[in-house]
VEXVO-403210 format. One line per 10 residues: number of its first residue (from 1); their letters; for each residue y, x, z of C-alpha. Coordinates in nm, 3 decimals, padded with zeros to 5 digits, m for minus. Each point is the difference from the previous one (the first is absolute). Example, Ala and Ser with C-alpha at 12.3 -4.5 7.8 and 13.67 -1.06 7.14 Angstrom:
// VEXVO-403210
1) AS) m00.450 01.230 00.780 ~ 00.344 00.137 m00.066;
This chain:
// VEXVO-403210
1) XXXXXXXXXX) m00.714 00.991 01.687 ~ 00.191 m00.279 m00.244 ~ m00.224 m00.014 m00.284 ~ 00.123 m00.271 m00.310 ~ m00.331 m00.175 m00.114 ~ 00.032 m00.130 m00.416 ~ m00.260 m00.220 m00.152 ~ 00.021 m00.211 m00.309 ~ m00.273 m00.195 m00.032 ~ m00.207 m00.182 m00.319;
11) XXXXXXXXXX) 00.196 m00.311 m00.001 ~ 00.280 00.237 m00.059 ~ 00.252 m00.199 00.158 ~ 00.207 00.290 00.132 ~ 00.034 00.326 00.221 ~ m00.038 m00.058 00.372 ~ 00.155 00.249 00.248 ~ m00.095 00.037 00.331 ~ 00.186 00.237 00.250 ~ m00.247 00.061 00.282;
21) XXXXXXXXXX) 00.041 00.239 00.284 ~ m00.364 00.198 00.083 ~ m00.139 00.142 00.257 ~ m00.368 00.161 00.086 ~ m00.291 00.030 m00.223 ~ m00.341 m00.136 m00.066 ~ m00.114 m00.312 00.168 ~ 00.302 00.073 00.266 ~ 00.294 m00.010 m00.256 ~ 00.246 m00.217 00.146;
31) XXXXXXXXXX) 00.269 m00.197 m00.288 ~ 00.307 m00.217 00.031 ~ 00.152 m00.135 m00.304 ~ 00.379 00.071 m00.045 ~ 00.082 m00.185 m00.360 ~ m00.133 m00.125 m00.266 ~ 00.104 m00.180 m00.337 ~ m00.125 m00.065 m00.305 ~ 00.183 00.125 m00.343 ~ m00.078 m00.183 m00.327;
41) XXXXXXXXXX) m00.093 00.148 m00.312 ~ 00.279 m00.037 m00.285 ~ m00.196 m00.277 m00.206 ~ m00.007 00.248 m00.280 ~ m00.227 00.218 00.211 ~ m00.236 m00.225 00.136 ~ m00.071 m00.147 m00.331 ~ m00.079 00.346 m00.111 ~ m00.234 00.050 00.316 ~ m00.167 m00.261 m00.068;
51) XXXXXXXXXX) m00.115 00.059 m00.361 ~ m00.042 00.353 00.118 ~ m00.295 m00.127 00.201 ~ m00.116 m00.259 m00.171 ~ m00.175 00.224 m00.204 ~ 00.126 m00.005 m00.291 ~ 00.032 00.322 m00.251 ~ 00.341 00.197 00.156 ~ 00.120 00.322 m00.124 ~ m00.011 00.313 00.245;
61) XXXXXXXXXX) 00.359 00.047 m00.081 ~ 00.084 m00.376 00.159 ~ m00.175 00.111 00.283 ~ 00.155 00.333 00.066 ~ 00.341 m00.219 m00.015 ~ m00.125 m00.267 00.232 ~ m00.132 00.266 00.259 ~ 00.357 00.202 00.013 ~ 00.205 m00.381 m00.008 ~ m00.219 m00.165 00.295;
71) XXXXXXXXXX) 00.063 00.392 00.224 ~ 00.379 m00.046 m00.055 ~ m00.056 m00.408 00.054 ~ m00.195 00.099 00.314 ~ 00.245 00.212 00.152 ~ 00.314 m00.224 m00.044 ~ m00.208 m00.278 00.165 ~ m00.051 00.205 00.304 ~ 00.387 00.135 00.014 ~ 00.075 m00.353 m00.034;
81) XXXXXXXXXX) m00.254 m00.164 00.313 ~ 00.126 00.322 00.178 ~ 00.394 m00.068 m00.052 ~ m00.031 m00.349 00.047 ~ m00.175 00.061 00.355 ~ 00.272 00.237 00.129 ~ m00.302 00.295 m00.044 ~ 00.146 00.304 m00.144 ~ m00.240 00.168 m00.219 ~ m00.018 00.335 00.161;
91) XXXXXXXXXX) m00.115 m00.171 00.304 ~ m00.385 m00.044 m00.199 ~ m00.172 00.263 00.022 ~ m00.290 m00.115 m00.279 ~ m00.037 m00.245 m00.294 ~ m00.406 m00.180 m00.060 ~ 00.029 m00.175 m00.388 ~ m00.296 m00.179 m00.077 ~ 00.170 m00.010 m00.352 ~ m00.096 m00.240 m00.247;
101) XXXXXXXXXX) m00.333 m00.048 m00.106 ~ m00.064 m00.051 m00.385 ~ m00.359 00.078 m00.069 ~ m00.333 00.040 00.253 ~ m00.334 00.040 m00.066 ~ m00.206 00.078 00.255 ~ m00.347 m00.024 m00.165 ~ m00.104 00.276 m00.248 ~ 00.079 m00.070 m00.354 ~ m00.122 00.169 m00.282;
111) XXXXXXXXXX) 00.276 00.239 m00.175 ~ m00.016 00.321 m00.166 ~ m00.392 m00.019 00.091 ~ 00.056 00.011 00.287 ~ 00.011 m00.230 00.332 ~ 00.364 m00.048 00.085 ~ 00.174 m00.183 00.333 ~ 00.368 m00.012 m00.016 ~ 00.344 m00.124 00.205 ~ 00.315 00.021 m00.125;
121) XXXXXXXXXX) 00.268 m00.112 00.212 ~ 00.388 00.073 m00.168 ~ 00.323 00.086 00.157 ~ 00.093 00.363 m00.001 ~ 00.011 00.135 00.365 ~ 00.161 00.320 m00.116 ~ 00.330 m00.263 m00.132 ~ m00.024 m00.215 00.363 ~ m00.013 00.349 00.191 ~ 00.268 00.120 m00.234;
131) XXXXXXXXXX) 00.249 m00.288 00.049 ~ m00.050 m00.018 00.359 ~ m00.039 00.340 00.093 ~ m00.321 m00.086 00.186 ~ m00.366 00.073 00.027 ~ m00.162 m00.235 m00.192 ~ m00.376 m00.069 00.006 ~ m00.182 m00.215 m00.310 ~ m00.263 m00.063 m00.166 ~ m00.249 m00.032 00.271;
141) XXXXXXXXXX) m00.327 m00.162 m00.192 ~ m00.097 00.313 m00.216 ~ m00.122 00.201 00.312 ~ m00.266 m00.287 00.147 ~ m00.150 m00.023 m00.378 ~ m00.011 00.349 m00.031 ~ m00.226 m00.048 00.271 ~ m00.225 m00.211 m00.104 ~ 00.210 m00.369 00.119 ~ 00.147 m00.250 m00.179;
151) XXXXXXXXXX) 00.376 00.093 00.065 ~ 00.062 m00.342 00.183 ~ 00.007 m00.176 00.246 ~ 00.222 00.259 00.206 ~ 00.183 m00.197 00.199 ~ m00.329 m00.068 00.202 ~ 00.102 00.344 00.207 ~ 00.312 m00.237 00.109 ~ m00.127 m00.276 00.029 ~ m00.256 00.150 00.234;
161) XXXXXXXXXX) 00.281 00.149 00.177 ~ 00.219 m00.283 00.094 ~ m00.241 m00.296 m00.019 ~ m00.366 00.087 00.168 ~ m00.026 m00.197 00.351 ~ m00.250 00.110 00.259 ~ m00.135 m00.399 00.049 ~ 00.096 m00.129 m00.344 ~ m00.175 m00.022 m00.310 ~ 00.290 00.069 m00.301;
171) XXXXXXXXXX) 00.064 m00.032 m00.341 ~ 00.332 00.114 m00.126 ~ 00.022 m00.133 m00.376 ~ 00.292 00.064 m00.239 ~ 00.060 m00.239 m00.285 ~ 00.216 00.186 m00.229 ~ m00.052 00.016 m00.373 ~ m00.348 00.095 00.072 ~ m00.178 m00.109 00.344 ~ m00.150 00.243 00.227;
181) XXXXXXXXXX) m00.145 m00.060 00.396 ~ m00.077 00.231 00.231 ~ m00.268 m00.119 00.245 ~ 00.004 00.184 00.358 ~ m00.288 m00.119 00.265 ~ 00.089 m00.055 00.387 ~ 00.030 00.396 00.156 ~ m00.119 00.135 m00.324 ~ 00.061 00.370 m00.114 ~ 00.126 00.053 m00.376;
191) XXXXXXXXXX) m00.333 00.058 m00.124 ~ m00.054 m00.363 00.066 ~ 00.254 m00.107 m00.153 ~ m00.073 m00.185 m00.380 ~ 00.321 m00.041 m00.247 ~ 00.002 m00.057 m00.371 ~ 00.211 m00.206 m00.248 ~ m00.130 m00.355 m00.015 ~ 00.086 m00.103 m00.367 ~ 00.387 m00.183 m00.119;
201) XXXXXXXXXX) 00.243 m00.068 00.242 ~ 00.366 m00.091 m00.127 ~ m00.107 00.138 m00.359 ~ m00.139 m00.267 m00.192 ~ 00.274 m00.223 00.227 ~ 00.296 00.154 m00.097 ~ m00.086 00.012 m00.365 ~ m00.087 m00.370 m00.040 ~ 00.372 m00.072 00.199 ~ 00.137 00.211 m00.219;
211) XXXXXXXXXX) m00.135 m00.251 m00.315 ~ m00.006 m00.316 00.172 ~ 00.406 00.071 00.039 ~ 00.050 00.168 m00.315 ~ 00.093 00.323 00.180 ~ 00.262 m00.160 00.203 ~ m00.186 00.072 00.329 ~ m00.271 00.341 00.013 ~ m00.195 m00.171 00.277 ~ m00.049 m00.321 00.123;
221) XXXXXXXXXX) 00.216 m00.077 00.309 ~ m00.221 m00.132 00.320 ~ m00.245 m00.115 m00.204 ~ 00.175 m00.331 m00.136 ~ m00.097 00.036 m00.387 ~ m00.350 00.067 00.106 ~ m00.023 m00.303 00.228 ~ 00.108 m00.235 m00.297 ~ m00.307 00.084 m00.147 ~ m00.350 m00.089 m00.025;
231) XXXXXXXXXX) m00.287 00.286 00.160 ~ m00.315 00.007 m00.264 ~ m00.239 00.096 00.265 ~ m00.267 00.042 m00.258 ~ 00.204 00.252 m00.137 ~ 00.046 00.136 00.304 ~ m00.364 00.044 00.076 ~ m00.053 00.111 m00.359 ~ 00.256 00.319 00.044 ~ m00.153 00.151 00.313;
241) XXXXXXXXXX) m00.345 00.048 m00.188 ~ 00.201 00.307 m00.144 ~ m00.172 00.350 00.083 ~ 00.321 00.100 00.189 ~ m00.032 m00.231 00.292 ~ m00.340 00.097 00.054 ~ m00.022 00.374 00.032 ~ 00.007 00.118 00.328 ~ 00.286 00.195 00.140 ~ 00.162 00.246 m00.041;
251) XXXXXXXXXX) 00.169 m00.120 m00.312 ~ 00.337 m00.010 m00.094 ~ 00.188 m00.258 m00.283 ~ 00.297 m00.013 m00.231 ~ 00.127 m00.093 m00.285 ~ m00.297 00.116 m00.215 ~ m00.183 m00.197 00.166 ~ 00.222 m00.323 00.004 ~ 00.303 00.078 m00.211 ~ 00.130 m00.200 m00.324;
261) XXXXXXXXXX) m00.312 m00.010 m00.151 ~ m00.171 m00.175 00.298 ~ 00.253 m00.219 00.029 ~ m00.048 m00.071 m00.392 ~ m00.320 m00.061 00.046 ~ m00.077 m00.170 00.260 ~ 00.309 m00.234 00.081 ~ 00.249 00.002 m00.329 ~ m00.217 m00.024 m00.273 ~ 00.044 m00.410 00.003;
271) XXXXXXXXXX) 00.318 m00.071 00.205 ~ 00.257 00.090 m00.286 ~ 00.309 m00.095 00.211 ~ m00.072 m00.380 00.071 ~ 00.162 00.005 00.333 ~ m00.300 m00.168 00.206 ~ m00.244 00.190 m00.168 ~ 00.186 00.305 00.116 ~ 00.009 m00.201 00.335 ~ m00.376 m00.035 00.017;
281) XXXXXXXXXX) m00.062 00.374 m00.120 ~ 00.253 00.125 00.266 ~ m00.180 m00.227 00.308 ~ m00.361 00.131 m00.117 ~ 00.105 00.341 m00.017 ~ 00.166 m00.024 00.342 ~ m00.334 m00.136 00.166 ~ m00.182 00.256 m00.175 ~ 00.181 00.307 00.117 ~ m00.040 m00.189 00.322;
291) XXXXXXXXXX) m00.402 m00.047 m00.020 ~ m00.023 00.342 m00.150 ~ 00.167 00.138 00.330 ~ m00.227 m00.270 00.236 ~ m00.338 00.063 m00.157 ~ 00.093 00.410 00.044 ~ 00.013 m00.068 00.333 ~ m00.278 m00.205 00.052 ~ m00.241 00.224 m00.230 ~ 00.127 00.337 00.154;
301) XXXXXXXXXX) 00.169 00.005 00.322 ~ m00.137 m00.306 00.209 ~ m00.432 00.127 m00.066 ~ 00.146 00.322 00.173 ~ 00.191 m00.110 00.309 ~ 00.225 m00.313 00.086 ~ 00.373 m00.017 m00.102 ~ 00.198 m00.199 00.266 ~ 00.394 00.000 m00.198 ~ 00.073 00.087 m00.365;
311) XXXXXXXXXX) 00.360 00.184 00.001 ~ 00.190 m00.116 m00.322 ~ 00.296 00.289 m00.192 ~ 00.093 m00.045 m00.351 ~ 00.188 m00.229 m00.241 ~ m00.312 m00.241 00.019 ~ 00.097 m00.106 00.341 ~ 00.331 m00.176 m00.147 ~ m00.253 m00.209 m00.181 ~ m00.085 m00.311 00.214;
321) XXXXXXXXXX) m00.195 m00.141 m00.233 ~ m00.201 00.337 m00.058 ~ m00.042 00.037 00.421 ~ m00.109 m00.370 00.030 ~ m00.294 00.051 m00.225 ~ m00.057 00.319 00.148 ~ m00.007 m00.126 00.350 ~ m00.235 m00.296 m00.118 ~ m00.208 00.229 m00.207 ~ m00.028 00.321 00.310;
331) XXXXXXXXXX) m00.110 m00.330 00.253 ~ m00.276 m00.087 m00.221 ~ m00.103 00.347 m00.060 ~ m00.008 00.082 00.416 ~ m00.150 m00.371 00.062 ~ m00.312 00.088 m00.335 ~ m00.035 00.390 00.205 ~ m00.013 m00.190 00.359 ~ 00.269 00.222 00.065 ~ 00.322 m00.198 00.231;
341) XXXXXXXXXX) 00.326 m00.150 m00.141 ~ 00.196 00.314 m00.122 ~ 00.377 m00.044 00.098 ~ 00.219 00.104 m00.350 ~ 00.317 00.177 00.122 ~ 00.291 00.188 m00.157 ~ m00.006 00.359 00.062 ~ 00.393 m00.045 00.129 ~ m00.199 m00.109 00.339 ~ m00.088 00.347 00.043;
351) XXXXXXXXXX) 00.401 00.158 m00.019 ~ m00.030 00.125 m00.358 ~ 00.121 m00.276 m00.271 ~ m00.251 m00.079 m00.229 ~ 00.227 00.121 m00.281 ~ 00.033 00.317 00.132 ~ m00.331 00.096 00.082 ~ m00.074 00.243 m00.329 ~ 00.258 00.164 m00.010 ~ m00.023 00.058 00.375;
361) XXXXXXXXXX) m00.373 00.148 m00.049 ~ 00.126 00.221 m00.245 ~ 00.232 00.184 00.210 ~ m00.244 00.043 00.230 ~ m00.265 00.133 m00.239 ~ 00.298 00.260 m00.096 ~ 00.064 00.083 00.291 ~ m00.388 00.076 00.059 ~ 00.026 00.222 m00.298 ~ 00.286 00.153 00.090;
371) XXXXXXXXXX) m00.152 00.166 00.349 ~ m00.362 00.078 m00.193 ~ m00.200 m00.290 00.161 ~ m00.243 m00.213 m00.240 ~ 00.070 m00.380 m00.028 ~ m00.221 m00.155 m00.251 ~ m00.292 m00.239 00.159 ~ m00.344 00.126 m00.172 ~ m00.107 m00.345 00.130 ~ 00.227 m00.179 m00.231;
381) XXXXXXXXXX) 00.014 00.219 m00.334 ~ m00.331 00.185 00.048 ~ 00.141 00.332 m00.013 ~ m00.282 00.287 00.103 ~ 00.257 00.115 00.248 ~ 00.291 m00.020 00.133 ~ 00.348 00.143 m00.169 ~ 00.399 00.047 m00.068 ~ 00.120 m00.260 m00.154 ~ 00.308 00.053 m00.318;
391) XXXXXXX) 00.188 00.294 m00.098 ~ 00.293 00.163 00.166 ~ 00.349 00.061 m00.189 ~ 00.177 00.173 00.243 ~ 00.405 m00.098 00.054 ~ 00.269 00.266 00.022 ~ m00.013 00.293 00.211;
């Protein structure tokens, strides 16, 4: 089956498209990746995103238009990867849209008087299924909290997939806008496996780029602002007393947790736009999404069983400055746990580019869908059980 995979993740940089051909189910299911591309938003539209989920007060009515917009936005960017890779459309057979996530909370609020958990991920399937004539399965985090999980991590069920090793220890960590790992022992089953979002990954990055080149750049390219600057490791230290860093998994993270008021808070409120103050504030940041991601693994995975490689996907891995202090900072960890050197690697080492990975794991959590067959890990979002992931909007018949 050719299932298109869509995923636009928190940093909002675009809509990725992966074409992958799929074949068997369960632990068995057998992928090979035929395209993928990445679509940017208009500039219009990711500005809008982004104060969508920032928190701020939005009308429903801005909403309703946003949801309809990004299902029409989503299907011309998969007509587009599709033409451009000689695919004709009717060749798919199923589309997976992670959509585009604008508000998650996954502990129980009080509203109404009552204890609410909510996802809301936007991008009308009904318009992508619509415009491309095809089965089109979304919204896949509502299901696991219905049951009891925290809607995320769900690429763990990939992840375990492609990545487990019968003689190697794994982690598998994505540093998109948010940074999540999933942790999979030597020969272990996927109730072994631990996964949760490990705080800020290109988040607090991207916005401080975005001010130290007065909007001229929306991230900061390999890491060269950053590495101008001066890291504050007292501040450094001082952040990752935070309650966040020190619940035990599963937990997920997003921009209510370290949005624009974070960033306020903890890294703008005295840099003003002095250009090595920015500097300074962009190079502490950077080695604090880096210890934040080190001391995860060193607090949660390496007590529980030894990691031998750390498989890198994500923006974050264009950062060189970002993976030198998280090399240095994962070495210290593994050397302070007695646990071996831990060999960082790009996930492109295992055949799927590191780009592409999400939007690969999403067609194949479709597809799961699509023939009945559970795919969220209860390991990773503490779900009571096992279930079907999104919601079906069937194409034309």
């Amino acid at each position: 089956m050719l299932v298109a995979g869509l995923m636009s993740g928190t940093s909002v940089d675009g809509i990725d498209v992966a074409v992958v051909e799929i074949r068997g189910l369960g632990w068995g299911t057998q992928i090979r990746l035929r395209a993928f591309r990445s679509v940017p938003y208009p500039p219009e539209v990711r500005r809008r995103i982004l104060e969508m989920a920032s928190g701020i007060s939005v009308s429903a009515s801005e909403i309703s238009q946003m949801n309809f917009l990004l299902g029409d936005l989503f299907a011309r960017a998969c007509q587009a990867v599709c033409r451009r890779a000689g695919i004709p459309l009717e060749q798919l057979s199923l589309i997976g849209s992670h959509g585009q996530t604008i508000y998650h909370q996954n502990q129980p609020t009080r509203f109404c008087r009552q204890q609410v958990r909510s996802t809301l991920q936007i991008g009308e399937p009904a318009v992508i299924a619509e415009r491309t004539g095809l089965t089109t399965v979304a919204d896949f985090r509502p299901a696991d909290i219905a049951a009891g999980g925290q809607g995320a991590p769900l690429v763990p069920f990939f992840d375990y997939l492609m990545y487990r090793h019968p003689q190697r220890g794994r982690v598998v960590l994505n540093i998109g806008g948010i940074a999540n790992l999933t942790a999979i022992p030597a020969g272990g089953t996927p109730e072994d496996v631990i996964a949760f979002d490990t705080g800020p990954g290109n988040m607090l990055l991207d916005a401080l780029a975005t001010r130290a080149t007065k909007g001229r750049s929306a991230y900061d390219p390999q890491g060269r602002l950053a590495e101008q600057g001066k890291i504050s490791e007292p501040a450094v230290r001082r952040l990752l007393r935070q309650k966040y860093f020190h619940l035990p998994p599963p937990k997920t993270a997003g921009r209510e947790q370290f949005g624009q008021q974070y960033l306020e808070r903890y890294f703008m409120h005295n840099v003003g736009f002095v250009r090595q103050e920015i500097s300074n504030a962009l190079a502490t940041a950077t080695a604090f999404t880096a210890e934040t991601i080190a001391c995860a693994i060193g607090d949660f995975v390496l007590p529980k069983f030894p990691i031998e490689e750390c498989l890198v996907s994500g923006g974050g891995l264009k950062n060189r400055f970002l993976m030198a202090q998280l090399n240095q900072r994962i070495q210290e960890q593994a050397q302070k746990r007695k646990n071996p050197g831990i060999r960082i690697l790009s996930s492109d080492s295992t055949g799927i580019p590191s780009d592409a990975k999400e939007a690969v794991a999403f067609a194949v959590l479709a597809y799961h869908t699509y023939h009945q067959q559970p795919s969220n890990l209860c390991a990773a979002t503490g779900a009571r059980r096992p279930v079907l992931l999104g919601k079906i909007a069937y194409g034309k018949v």
